[in-house]
N, C-alpha and C positions, 0 to 999 in steps of 0.2 A: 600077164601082169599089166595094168592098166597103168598107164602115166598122163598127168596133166603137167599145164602149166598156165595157171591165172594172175591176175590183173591184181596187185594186193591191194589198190586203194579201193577197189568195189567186188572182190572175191568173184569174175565172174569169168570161167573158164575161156581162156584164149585159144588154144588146142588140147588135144587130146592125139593118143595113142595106145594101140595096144601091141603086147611082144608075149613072144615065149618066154617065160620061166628063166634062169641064168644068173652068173655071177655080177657078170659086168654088163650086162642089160639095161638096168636101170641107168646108169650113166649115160650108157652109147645112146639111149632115147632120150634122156634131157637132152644132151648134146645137140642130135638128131630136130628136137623139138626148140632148142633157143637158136638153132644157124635157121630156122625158116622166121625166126622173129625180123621186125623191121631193124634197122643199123645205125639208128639214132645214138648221138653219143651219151655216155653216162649212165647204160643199163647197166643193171644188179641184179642175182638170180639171188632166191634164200634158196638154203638147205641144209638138209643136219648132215649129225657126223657121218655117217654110211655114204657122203657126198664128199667129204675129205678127205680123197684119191689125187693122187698126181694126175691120173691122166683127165679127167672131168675140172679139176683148177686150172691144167695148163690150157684144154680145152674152150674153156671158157674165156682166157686172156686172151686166146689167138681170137675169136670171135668180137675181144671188145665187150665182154661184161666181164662185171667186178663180182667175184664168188663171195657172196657173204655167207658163208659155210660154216658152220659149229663148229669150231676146230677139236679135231680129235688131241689128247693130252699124250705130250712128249712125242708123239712122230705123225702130224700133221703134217698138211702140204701148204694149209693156208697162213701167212706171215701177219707181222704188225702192222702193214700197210692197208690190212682189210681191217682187221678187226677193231682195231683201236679206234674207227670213225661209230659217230653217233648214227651213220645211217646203218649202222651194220648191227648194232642193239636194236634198231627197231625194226629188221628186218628179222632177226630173229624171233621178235614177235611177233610179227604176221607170218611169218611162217608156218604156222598152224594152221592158217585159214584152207592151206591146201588137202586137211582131210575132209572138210565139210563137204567138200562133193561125193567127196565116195562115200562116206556114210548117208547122204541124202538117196543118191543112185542104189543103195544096197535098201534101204530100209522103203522110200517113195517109190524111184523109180524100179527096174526091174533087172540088175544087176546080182541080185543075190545069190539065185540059183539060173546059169543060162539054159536055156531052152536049146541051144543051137549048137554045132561042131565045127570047127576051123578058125579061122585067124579073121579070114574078112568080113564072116556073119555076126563074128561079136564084135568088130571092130566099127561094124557098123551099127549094131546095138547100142555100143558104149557113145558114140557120136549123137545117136537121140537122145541118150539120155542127161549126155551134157549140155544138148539143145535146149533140153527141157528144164533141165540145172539153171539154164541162166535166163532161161524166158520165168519161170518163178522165182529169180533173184529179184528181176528187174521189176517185176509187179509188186514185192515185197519193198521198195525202193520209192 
């Protein structure tokens, strides 16, 4: 499974990773991917409901960003305190921006079908093709 995490005012890939397959995977790699973020106060991740888990919202307060997470209906994790600001509507809408890579990488770059077997040959696959993600953002720009 391949995980980002981009810039929403200019969609342009910050990191990247990749994992094995799993339940809680996805989480433990955002996790993993927003504690090597800088520590600036006032950061916010988006994410939809499959991200409103206890342990990735607690995860995330321990770290110092504010979950703007899709609250899942009737046994969410995430409260009133997130969602009722207006930066937490608009982060649900750029929310979206974070498939455009991976459909660019599957359809441009060369993500579709891998060529290659293990963890760190696609992980470093996946790393050019984010390179190359944000070097044709940036010329698009």
């Amino acid at each position: 499974m391949g995980h980002v995490v981009i810039d929403n005012r200019n969609g342009l890939i910050v990191d990247a990773t990749l994992t094995t397959a799993g339940t809680s995977k996805e989480w433990d790699a955002g996790l993993v991917l927003l504690a090597k973020q800088s520590k600036r106060s006032g950061r916010t991740v988006a994410a939809d409901k499959g991200y409103d888990t206890k342990c990735f919202v607690q995860g995330c307060r321990e770290h110092g960003i504010t979950p703007h997470v899709a609250a899942k209906e009737g046994r969410g994790y995430v409260d009133g305190r997130t969602t009722s600001t207006a930066d937490s509507e608009i982060s649900q809408i750029k929310r979206k921006r974070v498939e455009e890579p991976f459909g660019w990488m599957k359809t441009v770059g060369s993500l579709r079908k891998s060529a290659y077997r293990g963890l760190e040959k696609n992980l470093t696959l996946m790393l050019i093709n984010s390179s190359a993600f944000n070097l044709v953002r940036m010329v698009a720009y």
